[in-house]
N, CA, C and O of each residue as an XYZ file, in Angstrom:
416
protein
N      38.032     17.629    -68.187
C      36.947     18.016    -67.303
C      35.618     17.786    -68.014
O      35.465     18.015    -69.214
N      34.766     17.368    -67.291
C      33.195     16.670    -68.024
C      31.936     18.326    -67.574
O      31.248     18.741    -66.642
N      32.267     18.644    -68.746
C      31.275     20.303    -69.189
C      29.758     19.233    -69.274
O      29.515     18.064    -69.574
N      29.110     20.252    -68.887
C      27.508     20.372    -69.162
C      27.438     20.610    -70.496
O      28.158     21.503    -70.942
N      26.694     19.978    -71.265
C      26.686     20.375    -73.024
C      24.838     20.117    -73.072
O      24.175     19.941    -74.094
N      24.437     20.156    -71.960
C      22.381     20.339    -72.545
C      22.278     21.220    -72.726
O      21.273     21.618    -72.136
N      23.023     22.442    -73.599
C      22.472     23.518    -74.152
C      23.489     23.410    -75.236
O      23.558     24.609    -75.505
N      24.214     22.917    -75.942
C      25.276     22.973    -76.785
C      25.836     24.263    -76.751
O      26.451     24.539    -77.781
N      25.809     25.444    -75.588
C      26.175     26.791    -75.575
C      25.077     27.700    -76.329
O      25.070     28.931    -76.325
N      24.184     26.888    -76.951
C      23.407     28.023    -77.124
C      22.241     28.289    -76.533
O      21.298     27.538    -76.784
N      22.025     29.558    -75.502
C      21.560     29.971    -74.730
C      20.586     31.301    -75.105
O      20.660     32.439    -74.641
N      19.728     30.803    -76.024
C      18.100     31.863    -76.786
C      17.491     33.122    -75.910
O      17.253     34.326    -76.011
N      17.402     32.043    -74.999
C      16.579     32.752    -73.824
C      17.045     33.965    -72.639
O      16.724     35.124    -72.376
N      18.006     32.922    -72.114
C      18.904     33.690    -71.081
C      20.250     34.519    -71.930
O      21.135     35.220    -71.440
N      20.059     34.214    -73.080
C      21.602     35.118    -73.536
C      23.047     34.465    -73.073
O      23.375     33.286    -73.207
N      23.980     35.743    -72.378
C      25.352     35.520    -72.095
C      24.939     35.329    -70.551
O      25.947     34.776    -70.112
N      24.238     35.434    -69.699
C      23.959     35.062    -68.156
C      24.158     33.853    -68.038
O      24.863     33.521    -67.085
N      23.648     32.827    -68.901
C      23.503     31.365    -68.523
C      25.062     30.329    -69.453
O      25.405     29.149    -69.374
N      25.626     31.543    -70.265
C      26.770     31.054    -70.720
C      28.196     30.393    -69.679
O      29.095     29.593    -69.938
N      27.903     31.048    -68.656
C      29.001     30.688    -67.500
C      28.752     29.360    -67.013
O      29.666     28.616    -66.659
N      27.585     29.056    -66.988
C      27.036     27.874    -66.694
C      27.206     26.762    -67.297
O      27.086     25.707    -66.674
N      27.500     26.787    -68.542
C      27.725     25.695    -69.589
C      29.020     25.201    -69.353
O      29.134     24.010    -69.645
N      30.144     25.807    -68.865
C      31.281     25.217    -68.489
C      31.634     24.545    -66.989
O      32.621     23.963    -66.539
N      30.198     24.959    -66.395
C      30.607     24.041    -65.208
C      30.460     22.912    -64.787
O      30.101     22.361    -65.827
N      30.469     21.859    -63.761
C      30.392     20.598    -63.867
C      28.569     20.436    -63.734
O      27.786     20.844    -62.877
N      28.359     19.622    -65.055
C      27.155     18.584    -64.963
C      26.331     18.604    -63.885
O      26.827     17.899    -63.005
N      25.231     19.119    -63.525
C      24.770     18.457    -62.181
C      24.165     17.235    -62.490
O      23.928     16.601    -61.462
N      23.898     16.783    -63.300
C      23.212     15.543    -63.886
C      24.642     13.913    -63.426
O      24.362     12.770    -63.066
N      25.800     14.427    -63.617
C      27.088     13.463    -62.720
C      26.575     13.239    -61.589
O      26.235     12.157    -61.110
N      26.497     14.582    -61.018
C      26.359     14.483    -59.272
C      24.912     13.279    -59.025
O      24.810     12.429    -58.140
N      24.086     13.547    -59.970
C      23.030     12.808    -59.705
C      23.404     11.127    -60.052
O      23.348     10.076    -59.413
N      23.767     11.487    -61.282
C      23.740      9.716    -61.816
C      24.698      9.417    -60.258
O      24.185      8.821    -59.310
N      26.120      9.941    -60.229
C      26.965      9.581    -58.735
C      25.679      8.912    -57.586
O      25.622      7.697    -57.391
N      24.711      9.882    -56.901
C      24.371      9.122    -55.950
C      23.433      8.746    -56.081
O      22.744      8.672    -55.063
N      22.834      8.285    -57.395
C      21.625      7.184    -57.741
C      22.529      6.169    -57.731
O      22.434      5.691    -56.600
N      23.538      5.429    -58.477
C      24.220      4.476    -58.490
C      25.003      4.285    -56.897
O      25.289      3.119    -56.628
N      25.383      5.403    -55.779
C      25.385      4.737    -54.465
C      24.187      4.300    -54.263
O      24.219      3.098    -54.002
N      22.617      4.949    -54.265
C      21.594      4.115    -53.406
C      21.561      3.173    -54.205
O      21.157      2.386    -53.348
N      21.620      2.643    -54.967
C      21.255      1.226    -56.170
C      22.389      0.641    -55.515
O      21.992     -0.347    -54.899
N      23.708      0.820    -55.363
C      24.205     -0.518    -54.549
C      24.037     -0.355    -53.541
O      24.329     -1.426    -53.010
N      23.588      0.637    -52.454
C      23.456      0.091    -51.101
C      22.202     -0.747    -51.165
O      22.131     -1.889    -50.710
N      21.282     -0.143    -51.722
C      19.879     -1.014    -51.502
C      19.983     -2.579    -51.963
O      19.313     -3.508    -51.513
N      21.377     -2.663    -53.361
C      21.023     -4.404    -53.542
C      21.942     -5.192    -52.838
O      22.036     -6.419    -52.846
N      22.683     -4.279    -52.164
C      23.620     -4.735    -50.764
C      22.174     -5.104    -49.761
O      22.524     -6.031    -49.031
N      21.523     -4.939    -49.626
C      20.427     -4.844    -48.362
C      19.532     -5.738    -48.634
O      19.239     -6.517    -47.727
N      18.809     -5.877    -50.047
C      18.329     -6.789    -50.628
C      19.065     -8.065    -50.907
O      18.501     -9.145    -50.729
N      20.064     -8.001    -51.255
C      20.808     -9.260    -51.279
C      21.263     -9.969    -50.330
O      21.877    -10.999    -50.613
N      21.033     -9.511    -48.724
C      21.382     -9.929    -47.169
C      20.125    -10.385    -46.788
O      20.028    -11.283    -45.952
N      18.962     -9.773    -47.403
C      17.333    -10.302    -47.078
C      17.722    -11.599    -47.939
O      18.256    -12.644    -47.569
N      17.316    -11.225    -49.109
C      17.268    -12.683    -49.090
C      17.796    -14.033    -49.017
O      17.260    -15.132    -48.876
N      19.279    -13.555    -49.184
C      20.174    -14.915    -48.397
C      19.930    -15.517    -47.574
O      20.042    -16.743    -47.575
N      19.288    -14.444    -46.084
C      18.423    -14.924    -44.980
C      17.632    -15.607    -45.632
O      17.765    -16.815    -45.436
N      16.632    -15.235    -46.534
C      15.510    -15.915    -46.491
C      15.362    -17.369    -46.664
O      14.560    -18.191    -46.221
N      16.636    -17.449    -47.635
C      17.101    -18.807    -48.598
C      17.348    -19.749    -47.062
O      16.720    -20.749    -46.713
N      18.293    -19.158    -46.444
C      18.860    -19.870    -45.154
C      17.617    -20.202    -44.302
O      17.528    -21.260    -43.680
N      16.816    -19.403    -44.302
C      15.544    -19.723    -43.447
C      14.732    -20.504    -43.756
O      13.985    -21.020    -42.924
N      14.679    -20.858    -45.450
C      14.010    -21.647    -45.637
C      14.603    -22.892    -46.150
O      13.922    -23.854    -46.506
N      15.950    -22.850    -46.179
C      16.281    -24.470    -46.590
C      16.325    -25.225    -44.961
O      16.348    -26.446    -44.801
N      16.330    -24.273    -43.906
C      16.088    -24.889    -42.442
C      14.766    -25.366    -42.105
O      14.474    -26.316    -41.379
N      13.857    -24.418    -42.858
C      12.962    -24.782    -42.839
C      12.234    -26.199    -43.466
O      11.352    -26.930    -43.018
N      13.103    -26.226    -44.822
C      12.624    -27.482    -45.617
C      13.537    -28.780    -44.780
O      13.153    -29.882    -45.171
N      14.425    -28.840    -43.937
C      15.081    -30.056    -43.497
C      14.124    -30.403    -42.375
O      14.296    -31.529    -41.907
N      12.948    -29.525    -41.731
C      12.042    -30.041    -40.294
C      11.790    -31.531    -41.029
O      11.751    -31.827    -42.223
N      11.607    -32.503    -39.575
C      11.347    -34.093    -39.738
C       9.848    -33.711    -39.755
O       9.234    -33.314    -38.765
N       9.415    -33.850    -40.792
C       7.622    -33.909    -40.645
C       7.402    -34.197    -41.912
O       8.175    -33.910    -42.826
N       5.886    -35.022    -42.079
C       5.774    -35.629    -43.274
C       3.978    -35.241    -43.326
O       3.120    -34.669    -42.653
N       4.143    -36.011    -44.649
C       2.196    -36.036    -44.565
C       2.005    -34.589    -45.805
O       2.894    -33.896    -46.298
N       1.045    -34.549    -45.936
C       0.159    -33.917    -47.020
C       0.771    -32.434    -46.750
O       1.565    -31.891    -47.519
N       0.262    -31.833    -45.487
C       0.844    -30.722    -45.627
C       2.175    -30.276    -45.555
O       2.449    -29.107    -45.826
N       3.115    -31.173    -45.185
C       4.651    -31.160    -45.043
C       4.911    -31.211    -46.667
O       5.642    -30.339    -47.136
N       4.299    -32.275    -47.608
C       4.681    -32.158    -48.760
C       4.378    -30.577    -49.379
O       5.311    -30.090    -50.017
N       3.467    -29.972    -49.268
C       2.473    -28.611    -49.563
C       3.986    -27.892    -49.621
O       4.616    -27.405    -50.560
N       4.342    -28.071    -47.935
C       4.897    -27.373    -47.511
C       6.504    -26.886    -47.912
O       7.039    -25.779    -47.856
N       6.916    -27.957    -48.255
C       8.302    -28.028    -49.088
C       7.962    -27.516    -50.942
O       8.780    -26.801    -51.522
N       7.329    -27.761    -51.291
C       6.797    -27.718    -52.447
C       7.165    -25.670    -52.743
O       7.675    -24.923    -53.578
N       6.514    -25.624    -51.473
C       6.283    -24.318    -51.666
C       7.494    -23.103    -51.352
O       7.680    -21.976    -51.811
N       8.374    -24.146    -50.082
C       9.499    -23.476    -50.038
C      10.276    -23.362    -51.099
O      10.715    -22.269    -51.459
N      10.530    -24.479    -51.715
C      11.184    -24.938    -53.273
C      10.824    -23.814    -54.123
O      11.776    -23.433    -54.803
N       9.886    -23.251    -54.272
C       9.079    -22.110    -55.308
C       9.441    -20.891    -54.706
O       9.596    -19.921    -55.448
N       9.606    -20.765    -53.475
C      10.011    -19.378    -53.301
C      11.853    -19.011    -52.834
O      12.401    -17.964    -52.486
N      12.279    -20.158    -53.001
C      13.672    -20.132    -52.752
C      14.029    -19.962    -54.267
O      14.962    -19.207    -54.541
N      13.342    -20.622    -55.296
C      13.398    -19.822    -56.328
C      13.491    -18.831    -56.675
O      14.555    -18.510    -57.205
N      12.235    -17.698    -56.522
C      11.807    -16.970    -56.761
C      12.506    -16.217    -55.823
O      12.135    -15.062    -56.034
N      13.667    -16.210    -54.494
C      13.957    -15.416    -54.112
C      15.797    -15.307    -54.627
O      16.618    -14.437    -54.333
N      15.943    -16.413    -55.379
C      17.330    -16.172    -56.193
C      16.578    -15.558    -57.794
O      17.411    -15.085    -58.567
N      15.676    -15.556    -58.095
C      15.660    -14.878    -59.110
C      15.636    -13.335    -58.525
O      16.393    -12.394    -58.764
N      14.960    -13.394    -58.025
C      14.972    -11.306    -57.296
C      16.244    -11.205    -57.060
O      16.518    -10.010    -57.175
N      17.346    -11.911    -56.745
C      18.574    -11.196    -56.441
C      19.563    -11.390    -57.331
O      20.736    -11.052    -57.169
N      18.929    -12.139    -58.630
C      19.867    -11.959    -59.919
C      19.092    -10.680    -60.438
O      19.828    -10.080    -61.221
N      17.965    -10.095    -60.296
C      17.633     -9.142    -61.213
C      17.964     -7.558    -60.535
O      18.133     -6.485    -61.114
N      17.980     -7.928    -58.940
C      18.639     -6.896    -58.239
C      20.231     -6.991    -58.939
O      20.441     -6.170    -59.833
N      21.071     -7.696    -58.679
C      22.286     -7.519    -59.257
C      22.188     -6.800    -60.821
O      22.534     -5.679    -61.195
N      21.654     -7.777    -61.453
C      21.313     -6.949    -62.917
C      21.043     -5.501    -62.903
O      21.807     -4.868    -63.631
N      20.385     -4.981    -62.430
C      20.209     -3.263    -62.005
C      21.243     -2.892    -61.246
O      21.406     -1.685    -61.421
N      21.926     -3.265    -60.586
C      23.152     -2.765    -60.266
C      23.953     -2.674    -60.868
O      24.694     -1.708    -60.692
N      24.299     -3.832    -62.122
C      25.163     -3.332    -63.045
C      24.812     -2.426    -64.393
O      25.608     -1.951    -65.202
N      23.174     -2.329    -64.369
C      23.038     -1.147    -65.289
C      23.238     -0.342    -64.769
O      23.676      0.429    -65.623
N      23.254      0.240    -63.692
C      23.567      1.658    -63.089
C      24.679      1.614    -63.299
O      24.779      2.840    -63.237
N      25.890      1.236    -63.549
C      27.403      1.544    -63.965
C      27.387      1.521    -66.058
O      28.237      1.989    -66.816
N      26.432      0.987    -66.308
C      26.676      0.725    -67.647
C      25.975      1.701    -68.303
O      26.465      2.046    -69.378
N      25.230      2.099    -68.048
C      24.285      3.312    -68.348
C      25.041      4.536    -69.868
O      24.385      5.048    -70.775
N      26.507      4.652    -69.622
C      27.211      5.337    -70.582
C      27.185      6.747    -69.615
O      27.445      7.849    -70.097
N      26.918      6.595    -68.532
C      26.583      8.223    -68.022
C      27.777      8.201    -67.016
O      27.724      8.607    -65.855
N      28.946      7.623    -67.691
C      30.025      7.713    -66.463
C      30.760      9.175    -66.509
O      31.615      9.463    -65.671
């Protein structure tokens, strides 16, 4: 069973009142528990944005149109189809620190 030990049992202040307390479960578990659910639901949610986005914009980069601003224009999709697989490697990355953390 995973005891609360942020007082190593010794209890200055409160005495033997707050001693019962030291053997019960962690509330600090319960927390890390549903910080690590919202961290994967949210890079579940983030990671569906931007797949869309990727999809939206490689449709976007196949339009038949040419000329100065069509070049602009691809240029720029290219940079943010980037930049939107890097956000969802660094979202993943935080998702797996929230399991690695040591606070299992």
């Amino acid at each position: 069973m995973n005891t609360c030990t942020i007082f190593n049992g010794a209890f200055p202040i409160w005495g033997n009142a707050m001693a019962s307390i030291a053997g019960a479960d962690c509330p600090c578990r319960t927390a890390v528990g549903s910080s690590r659910e919202r961290i994967g639901s949210l890079q579940r949610l983030t990671s569906n944005a931007l797949e869309q986005s990727r999809t939206a914009m490689a449709a976007a980069k196949n339009l038949d149109w040419t000329g100065n601003a069509a070049t602009l224009c691809a240029r720029t999709l290219d940079r943010d189809t980037r930049l939107a697989t890097s956000i969802d490697d660094r979202v993943r990355q935080t998702g797996q620190l929230a399991w690695s953390g040591g606070s299992s």
